[in-house]
Phi, psi and omega in degrees: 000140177259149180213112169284115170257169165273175149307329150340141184307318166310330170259353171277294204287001137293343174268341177283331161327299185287320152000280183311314161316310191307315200295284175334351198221009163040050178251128166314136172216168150202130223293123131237098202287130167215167197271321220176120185281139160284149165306326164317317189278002184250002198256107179295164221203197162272175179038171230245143151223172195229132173255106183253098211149313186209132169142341200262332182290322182244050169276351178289341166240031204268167161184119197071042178241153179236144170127231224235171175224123175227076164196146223243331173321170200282122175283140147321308128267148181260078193243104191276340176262108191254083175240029183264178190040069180070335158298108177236090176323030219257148178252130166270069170234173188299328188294340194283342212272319241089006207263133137302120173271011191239018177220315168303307182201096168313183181273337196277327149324307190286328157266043162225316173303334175301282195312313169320327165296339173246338179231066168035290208305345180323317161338310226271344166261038199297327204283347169312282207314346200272317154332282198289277188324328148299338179278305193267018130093011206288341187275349191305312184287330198234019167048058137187177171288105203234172168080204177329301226278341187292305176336297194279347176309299181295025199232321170310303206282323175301331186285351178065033169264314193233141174256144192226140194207169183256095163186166187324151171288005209253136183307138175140339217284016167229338188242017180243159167286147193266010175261354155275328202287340200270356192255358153218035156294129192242328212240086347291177187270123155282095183300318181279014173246333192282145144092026164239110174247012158295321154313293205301336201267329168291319175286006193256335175303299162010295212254013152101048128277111192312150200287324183303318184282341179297350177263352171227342176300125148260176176315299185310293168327321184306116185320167153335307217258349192283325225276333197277338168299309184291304182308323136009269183317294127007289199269329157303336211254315151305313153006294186273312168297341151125017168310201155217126191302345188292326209264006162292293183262170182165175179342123176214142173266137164238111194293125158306289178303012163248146183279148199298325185311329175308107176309338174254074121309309201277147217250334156272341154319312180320315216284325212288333186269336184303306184280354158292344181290314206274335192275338177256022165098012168186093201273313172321326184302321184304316214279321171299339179249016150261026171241007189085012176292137154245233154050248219264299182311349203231328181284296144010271190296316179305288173329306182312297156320313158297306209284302169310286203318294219286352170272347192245328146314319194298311162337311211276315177314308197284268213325279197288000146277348167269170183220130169299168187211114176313106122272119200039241224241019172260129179243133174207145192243081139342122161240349155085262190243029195283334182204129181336161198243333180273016165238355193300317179300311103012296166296294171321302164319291210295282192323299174313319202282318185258358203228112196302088213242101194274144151001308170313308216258172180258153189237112177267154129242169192209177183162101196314157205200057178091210153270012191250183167238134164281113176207131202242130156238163176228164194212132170330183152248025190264298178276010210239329170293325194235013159207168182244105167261029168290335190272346169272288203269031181266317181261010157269288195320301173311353172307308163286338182103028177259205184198123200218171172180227193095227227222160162293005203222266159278131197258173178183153210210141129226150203209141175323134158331131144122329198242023168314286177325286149348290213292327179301298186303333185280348167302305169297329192267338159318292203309289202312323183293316194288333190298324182252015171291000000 
């Protein structure tokens, strides 16, 4: 069996999903991570894969392939059985349900609900789905997990894998110094502390920290009664700036089997080291430490993770010496060979999320891929209520001779070199139909 994965934590932890399966079911496998399937991968062989993650967006280019789709992206077709071009298919996903799939039921939820079926024992990895769904942000709009992916959290927590608590929202709270996390905490944004960390260093003396502990006190260290004191403090301080205070805490996971000392105590620091694994290129450290490895795998994983930051500094550099460049309501940034092509999507967020960006427009990177272009886009979720953009760059790209999909909010293209430009216009004008249809 080939077992396909995306790169993403969502997609390492659907690949740790199958793994498991595989082993229990005492099947030959073999691993294979991808940014973005190529044609050779859609082209059937001998023996069945299974694709997680990924695969529904290009079933239209499958052939002569047999086996399974464990995936929540907007399918192309809506079909659970595939047998046409040679294909014999069966497909999983939400969309086919009715379900939103970029809120409800990550892939890797989709691929556990499958697997439950051939192995029971799959429980004992119930704490995966909560990986991949956190990564892929499933918690944001309502600051918890809902629908499918909320089951298997309680189904994870009965099991006595994941703890579940009431306390801040803002990422970091087991592997960042909290004077960082509070100084890009965004969701809501505290103007007078982001991205000032003399604020951030005042306001925590306030509050009985020693100044000397801000480069290493975390969030997690703090007792209950210090942690319910900043939030206080917090929600006044939104309050006052007209934020909104509801949306600093909600829902947050915690791995039980970590120790409070563990920098992945926070279930989202987990999926952020999962996916650090799979982004420098050696996604197996990943699939092993959602599978419970520690010691030399988690010492691993931690290089990896440093090795990543320092890629996403360099980004963060390349980003702010460059100038985005406008058509209509598309903001869009070329970096050509300026930056990994397996970050772009990572860079689109961080702008839409930090960067004074309106509600309207969509925001591309691009970022060379060979003889193609790499292009990750994000869109609000203001806007994102009124248009899908997996299904405009599913049809503008195929438009060039590409291939394109994702989620209503975020999305990802590839499109021959050269025809980048087209595709951005055709995109704007696509956004401008649905918007004023």
């Amino acid at each position: 069996m080939t077992i396909y994965s995306h790169h993403d934590a969502d997609g390492i932890a659907s690949a740790a999903i199958a793994v498991f399966v595989a082993r229990r079911l005492g099947l030959k496998h073999e691993v294979r991570i991808r940014n973005q399937l190529t044609y050779e991968d859609v082209i059937g062989g001998e023996g069945v894969y299974w694709f997680n993650d990924m695969g529904s967006a290009r079933l239209k280019d499958f052939r002569g392939v047999k086996g399974v789709i464990t995936d929540h992206h907007t399918p192309v077709i809506y079909e659970t059985h595939y047998t046409e071009n040679g294909n014999n298919i069966y497909q999983f996903n939400p969309h086919l349900e009715g379900m939103d799939g970029s809120i409800s039921q990550s892939g890797s939820t989709t691929t556990f609900l499958f697997s439950a079926h051939l192995v029971p024992e799959v429980s004992a990895v119930s704490h995966l789905p909560i990986v991949g769904s956190v990564g892929d942000l499933h918690d944001k709009k309502f600051g918890r997990l809902v629908d499918t992916d909320r089951e298997l959290m309680l189904l994870a927590r009965g099991m006595g894998l994941v703890e579940v608590k009431e306390d801040i929202r803002y990422f970091g709270r087991s592997s960042k110094p909290i004077s960082y996390m509070l100084r890009f905490g965004n969701d809501p944004r505290i103007h007078s502390l982001y991205d000032n960390p003399s604020a951030v260093a005042d306001f925590l003396s306030r509050h009985g920290v020693d100044r000397r502990d801000l480069k290493t006190l975390r969030w997690i260290d703090l007792d209950d009664g210090k942690r319910e004191e900043l939030i206080s403090d917090l929600k006044g301080m939104l309050v006052r700036e007209g934020g909104d205070p509801e949306r600093l805490t909600g829902e947050v996971y915690e791995l039980k089997s970590e120790p409070k000392s563990s920098m992945v105590k926070d279930m989202r620091d987990f999926s952020s080291l999962v996916n650090a694994t799979s982004r420098k290129g050696k996604p197996e450290v990943g699939i092993r430490l959602c599978l419970f490895e520690r010691g030399e795998t988690m010492t691993e994983a931690l290089q990896l993770y440093n090795d990543h930051l320092e890629s996403l500094r360099k980004a963060s550099k390349t980003l702010e010496e460059a100038e985005g460049k406008s058509v209509g309501n598309v903001l869009y940034y070329d970096f050509g060979d300026g930056v990994q092509n397996n970050i772009t999507g990572t860079i689109a967020t961080r702008i839409i999320t930090h960067m004074n960006v309106p509600k309207t427009s969509i925001v591309m990177v691009m970022a060379n891929l060979g003889s193609m272009k790499k292009i990750s886009a994000r869109i609000s979720l203001e806007l994102s209520e009124k248009v899908d953009l997996s299904l405009l760059f599913r049809q503008a790209a195929t438009s060039f001779g590409g291939s394109g999909g994702g989620h209503r909010n975020a999305a990802g293209a590839i499109v021959p070199a050269g025809k980048e430009m087209e595709f951005v216009r055709m995109v704007n004008e696509l956004l401008g139909n649905l918007v004023t249809a």
